[in-house]
N, C-alpha and C positions, 0 to 999 in steps of 0.2 A: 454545684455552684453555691457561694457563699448565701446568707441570705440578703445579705447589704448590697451582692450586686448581680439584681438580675438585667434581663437582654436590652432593657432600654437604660441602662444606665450605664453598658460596655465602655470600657475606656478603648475605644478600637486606635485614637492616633498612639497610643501608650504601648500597644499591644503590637500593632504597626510595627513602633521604633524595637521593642525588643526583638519582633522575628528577625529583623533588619542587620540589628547590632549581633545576633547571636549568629546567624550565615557567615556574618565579618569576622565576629569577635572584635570589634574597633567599632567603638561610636564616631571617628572621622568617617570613615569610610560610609558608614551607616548614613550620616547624615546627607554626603555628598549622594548615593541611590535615593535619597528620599527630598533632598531639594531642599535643606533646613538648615539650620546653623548644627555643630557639634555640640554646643550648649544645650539646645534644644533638644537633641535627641537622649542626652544624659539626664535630662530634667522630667520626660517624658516616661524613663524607663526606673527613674528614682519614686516618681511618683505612685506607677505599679506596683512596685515590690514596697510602698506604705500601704496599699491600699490589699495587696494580698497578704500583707504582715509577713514576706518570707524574700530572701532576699534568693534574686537571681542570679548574680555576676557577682566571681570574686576579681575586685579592682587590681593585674596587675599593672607592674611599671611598664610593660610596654604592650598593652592591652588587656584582653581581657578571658573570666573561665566561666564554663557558665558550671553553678552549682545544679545539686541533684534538683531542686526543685526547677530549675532553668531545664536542664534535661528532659524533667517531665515534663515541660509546656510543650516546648519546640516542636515538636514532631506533631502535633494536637493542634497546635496553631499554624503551623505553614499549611498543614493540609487543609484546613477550615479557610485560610486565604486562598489557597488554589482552587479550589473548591467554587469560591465567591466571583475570582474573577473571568473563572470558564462559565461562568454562568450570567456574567455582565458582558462576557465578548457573546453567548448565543443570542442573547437580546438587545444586543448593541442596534439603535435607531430603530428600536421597539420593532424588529422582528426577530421571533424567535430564532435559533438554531437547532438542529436536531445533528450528530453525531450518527452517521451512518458506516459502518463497518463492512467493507467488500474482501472476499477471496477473488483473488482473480488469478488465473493461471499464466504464469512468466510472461509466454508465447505473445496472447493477445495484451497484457500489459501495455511490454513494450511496444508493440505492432501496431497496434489502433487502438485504445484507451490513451494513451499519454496524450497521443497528439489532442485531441476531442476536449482534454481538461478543462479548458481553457471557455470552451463552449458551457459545458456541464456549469461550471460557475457562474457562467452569466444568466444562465435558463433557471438552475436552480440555487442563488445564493443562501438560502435558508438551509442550506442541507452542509453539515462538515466531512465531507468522505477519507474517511479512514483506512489505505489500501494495503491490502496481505496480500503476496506473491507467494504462489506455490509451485511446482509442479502436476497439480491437478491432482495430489496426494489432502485430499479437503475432509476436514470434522468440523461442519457448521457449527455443533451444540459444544465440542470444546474447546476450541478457538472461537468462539463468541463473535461469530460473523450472523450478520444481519442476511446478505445474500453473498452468493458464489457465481464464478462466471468459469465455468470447467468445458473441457474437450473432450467429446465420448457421442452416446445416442440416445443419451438423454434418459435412462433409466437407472435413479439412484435409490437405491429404497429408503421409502417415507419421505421421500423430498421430492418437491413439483416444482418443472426445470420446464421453461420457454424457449424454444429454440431463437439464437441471437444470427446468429450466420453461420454457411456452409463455409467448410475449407478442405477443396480438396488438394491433393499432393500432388507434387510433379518435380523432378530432378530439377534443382538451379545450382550454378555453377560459374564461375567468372569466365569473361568473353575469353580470355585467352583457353581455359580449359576445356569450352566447347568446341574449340575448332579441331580438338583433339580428336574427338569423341563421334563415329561414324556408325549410325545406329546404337539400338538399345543392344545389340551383341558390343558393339566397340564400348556402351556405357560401365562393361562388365570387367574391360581392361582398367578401369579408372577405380579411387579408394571412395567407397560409399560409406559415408557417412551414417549413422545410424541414430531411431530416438529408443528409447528403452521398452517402446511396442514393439517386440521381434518380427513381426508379420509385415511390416509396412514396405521393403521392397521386394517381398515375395508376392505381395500383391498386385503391387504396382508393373513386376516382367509379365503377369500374369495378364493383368491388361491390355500389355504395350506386345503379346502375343510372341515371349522372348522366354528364355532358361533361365531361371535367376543364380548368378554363378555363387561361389560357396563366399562367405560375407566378413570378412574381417578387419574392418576400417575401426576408428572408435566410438564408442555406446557414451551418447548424452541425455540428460535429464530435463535437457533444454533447447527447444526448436531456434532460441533464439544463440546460444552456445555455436550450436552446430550449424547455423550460417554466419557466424562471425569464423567460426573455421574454415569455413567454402571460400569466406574473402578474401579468407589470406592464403586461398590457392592449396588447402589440406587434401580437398576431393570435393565431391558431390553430395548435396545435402537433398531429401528428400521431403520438403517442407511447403507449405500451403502460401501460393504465389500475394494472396490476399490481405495477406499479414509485411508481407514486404514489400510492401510497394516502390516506397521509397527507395531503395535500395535495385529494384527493377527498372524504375523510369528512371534512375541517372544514369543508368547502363552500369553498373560496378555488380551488377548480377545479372543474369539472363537465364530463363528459360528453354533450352533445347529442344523440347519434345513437346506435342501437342497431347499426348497421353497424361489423363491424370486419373486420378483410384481417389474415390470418396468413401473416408474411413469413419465420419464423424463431421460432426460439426461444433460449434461453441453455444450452451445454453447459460441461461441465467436461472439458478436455482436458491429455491428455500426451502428450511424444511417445514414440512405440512403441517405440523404442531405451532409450528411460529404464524402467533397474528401479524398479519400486513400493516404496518402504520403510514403516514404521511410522507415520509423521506424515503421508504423502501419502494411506495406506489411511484412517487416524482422521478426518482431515480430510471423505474421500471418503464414510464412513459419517453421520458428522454433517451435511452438509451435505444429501446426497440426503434424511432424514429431517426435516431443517428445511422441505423443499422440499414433502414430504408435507404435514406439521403446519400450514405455511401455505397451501396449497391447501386443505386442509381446516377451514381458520379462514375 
């Protein structure tokens, strides 16, 4: 920084008007995003480029270039503006924000986090949550997640996982396609659906005290995939009733069979290296009591 101008003497409306005009390339335009005359913003960015002795903009006739020295500003002050004002919206009405980063696996996403948002914000406004969908395929440490909400038994090495809720499995399938379906031998006539854990309807005949017949329906990635498949009448999904509610109590899915096979449940994990702060603990209390509330609903 020059010596003539240090941080208390920033020309910031000057600085302003060029990041403005240089997005545009047009001091109209500029002006109209920033609420000023066009004169103003030309006055503003002339007075800059005296005050850095290096000129930004070459004037053409029907707008404008930015010169090399323009070039090296831009990208050094927009991000110093973004920078400013993610940091006036965390403290907007003098409460902080903190930026929370979640994994969460597709399934429960869409299934019972979305609907809950809504609550999350009101409990914890302070907190900005940040949501990654995965297939339960999770690298806390290189995807820069804060915490994870995976499906499995809860043992991930070097990472301390909370159990969040059970989900067990049980064939759902639209009303028309259960009337098809006469026992767990008749469920072996129908096309099963599949998630990419191979084991899950050999487990499940296994339970339901049945042969499980030879499996050739199609392999998804997603619990949530393979009952928009069952919807639309593909076959039989073998997916944890808990997670669909919705979709159960309007009748546009159903349950046939009281057999179900508990493979797993959904934890809420960090890794053990990662200290706990303020939005990862709030997060961590809200959610475990959602978890109550809706088992209890």
């Amino acid at each position: 920084m020059p010596p003539h101008m240090d941080r208390a003497q920033l020309p910031l409306n000057a600085l302003r008007a060029f990041e403005a005009s240089a997005r545009h390339l047009n001091f109209t335009r500029a002006a109209i995003e920033l609420c000023v005359s066009q004169g103003a913003v030309s006055q503003q960015v002339a007075q800059l480029e005296a005050r850095l002795g290096a000129t930004l903009f070459r004037r053409l006739p029907r707008g404008l270039a930015l010169t090399d020295e323009g070039h090296a500003l831009l990208p050094v002050l927009g991000d110093a503006l973004d920078r400013i004002g993610a940091t006036l919206d965390r403290i907007e009405g003098g409460h902080p924000r903190t930026v929370l980063t979640l994994g969460v696996v597709g399934t429960f996403a869409g299934g019972w986090l979305l609907d809950r948002l809504d609550d999350f914000a009101r409990a914890c406004p302070h907190v900005d949550l940040r949501i990654m969908t995965n297939n339960n395929r999770v690298d806390l440490a290189g995807e820069g997640l804060d915490l994870a909400i995976r499906f499995g038994d809860g043992a991930w090495h070097g990472t301390h996982a909370e159990p969040i809720l059970r989900a067990p499995l049980t064939p759902l399938c639209t009303p028309d396609m259960a009337t098809r379906i006469d026992g767990a031998q008749g469920l072996s006539r129908q096309t099963l659906l599949r998630s990419y854990r191979a084991d899950e309807w050999s487990r499940w005949f296994a339970a339901a005290g049945a042969v499980c017949p030879s499996l050739r329906g199609p392999v998804f990635d997603s619990s949530t995939l393979m009952i928009r498949a069952a919807l639309a009448g593909h076959g039989v999904a073998l997916a944890p009733p808990a997670l669909f509610a919705a979709e159960l109590q309007s009748g546009r899915l159903v349950a046939p069979f009281a057999v179900s096979v508990d493979l797993g449940g959904y934890w809420l994990t960090r890794l053990m290296s990662r200290p706990d702060n303020g939005a990862m603990a709030d997060f961590r209390r809200w959610l475990m009591q959602a978890a109550v509330d809706g088992q209890a609903g």
